[in-house]
C-alpha positions in Angstrom: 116.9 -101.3 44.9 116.8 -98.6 42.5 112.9 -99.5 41.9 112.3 -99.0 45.4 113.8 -96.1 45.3 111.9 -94.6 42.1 108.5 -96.2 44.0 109.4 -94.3 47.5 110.6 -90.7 44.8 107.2 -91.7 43.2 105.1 -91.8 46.5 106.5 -88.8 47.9 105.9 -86.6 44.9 102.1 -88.0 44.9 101.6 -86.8 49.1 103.8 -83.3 48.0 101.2 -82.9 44.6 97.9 -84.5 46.9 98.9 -81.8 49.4 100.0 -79.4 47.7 96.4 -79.2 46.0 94.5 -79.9 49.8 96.6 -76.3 50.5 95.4 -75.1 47.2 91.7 -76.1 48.0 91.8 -74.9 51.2 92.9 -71.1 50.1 90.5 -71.1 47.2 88.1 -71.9 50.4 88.7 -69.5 52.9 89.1 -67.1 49.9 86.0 -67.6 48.7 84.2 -67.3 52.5 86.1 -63.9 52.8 84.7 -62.5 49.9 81.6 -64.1 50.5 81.3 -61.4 53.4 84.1 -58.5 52.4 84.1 -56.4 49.9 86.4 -53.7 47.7 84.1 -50.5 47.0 85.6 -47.4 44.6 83.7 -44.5 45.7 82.7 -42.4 42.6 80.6 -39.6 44.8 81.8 -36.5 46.2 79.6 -37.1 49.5 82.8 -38.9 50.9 86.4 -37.9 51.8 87.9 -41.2 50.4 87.7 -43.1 47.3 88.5 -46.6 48.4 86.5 -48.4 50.7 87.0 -51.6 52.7 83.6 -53.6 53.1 82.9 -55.8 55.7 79.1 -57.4 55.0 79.1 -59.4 58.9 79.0 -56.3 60.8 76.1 -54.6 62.3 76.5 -50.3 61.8 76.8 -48.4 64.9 76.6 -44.8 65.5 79.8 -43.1 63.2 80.1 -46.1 61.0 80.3 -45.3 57.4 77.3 -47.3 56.3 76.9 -48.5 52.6 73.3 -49.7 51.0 71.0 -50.0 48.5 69.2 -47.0 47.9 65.6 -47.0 47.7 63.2 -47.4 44.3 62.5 -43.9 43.5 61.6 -41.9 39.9 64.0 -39.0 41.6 67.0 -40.9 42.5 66.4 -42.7 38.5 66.5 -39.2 37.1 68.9 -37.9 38.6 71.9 -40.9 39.3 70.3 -43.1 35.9 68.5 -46.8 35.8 71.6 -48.6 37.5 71.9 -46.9 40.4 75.9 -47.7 42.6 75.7 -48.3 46.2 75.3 -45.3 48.4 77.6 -44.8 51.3 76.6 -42.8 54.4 77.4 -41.9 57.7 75.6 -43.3 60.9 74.0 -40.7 63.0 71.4 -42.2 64.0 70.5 -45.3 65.4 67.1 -47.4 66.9 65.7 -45.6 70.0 67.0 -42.3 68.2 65.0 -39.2 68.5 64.9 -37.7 64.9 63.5 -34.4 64.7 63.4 -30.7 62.6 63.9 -27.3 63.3 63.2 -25.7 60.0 65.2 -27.2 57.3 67.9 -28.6 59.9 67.9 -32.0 60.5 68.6 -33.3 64.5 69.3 -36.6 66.1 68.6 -36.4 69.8 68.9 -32.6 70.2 72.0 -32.5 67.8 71.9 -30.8 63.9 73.4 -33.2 61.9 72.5 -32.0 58.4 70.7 -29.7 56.6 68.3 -30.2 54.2 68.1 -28.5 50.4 64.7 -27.2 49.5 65.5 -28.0 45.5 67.8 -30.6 43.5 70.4 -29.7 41.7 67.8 -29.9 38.8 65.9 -27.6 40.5 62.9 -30.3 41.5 61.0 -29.9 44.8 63.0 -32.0 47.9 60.5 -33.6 50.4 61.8 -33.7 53.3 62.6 -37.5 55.7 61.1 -38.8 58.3 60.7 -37.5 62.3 60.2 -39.7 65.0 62.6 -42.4 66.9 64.2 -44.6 64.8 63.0 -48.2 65.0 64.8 -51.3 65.1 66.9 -52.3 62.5 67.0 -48.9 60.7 69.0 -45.5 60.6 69.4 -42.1 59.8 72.5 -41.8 57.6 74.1 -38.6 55.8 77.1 -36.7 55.3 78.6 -33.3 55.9 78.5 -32.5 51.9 75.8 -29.9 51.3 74.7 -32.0 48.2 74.2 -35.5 50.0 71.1 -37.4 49.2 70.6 -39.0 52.3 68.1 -39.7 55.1 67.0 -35.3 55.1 65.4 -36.5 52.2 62.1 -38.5 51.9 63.4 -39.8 48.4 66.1 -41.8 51.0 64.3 -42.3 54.4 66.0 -44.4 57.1 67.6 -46.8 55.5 66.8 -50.7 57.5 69.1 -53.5 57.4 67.7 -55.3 54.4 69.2 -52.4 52.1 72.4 -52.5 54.0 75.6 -54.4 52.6 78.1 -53.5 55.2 80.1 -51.7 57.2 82.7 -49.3 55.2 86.7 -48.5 56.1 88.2 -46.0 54.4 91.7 -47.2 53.1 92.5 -44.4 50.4 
């Protein structure tokens, strides 16, 4: 009787432990397929408001969306932000079918100034301006409100298409 007992204590601490490590596997599971497609980003720029940013990498950018990517290969963006260049984050303003064009150094997406461009760097180095046209598929004119962004006003930038893009940014703090 009391072997029985000890047998059936036995048997049900094996099932608790056995599922008890199914539920561990399972977390470790889901956890890793979240971060698989989210992300925590510290903002280290003064281009943005906020300093904390929740990624999501499944999402497709729409028109407002705080958009972060890799930046483009350029010798100006090495000089200027070094050989390891962070994510940048931008906002959407402009998205495929988008009419992007200039009126002096002013920047418009379908008839509306959404940023002006520098003629200098803060190093004093010549800024070429971005691209005019409609925006194809896939891509977008990003920027920011800061004076100083280096975004899609500059051809250093460009429209930035979905390969470069990471994901889709939240602002938490």
């Amino acid at each position: 009787m009391i072997r029985a007992k000890v047998a059936r204590s036995q048997r049900g601490a094996r099932i608790l432990l056995l599922g008890g490590a199914a539920a561990l596997a399972a977390a470790f599971s889901a956890l890793s397929s979240w971060r698989d497609h989210h992300a925590l980003l510290i903002n280290a720029s003064g281009s943005l408001p906020n300093w904390a940013f929740f990624i999501d990498r499944t999402k497709m950018p729409g028109r407002g969306d705080l958009v972060f990517f890799d930046p483009p290969p350029s010798t100006l963006l090495t000089r200027h932000f070094g050989a390891h260049l962070r994510p940048f984050g931008k906002r959407v303003y402009g998205v495929a079918g988008d009419s992007v064009t200039t009126r002096g150094r002013f920047f418009l997406v379908n008839d509306h100034v959404v940023a002006k461009a520098k003629v200098t760097s803060r190093l004093g180095e010549p800024l070429a301006m971005g691209r005019t046209g409609i925006i194809p598929r896939g891509c977008y004119f990003v920027a920011t409100a800061h004076p100083d962004s280096f975004d899609s006003r500059y051809a250093a930038i460009g429209w930035i298409c979905r390969p470069r893009i990471l994901g889709v940014g939240r602002a938490i703090l």
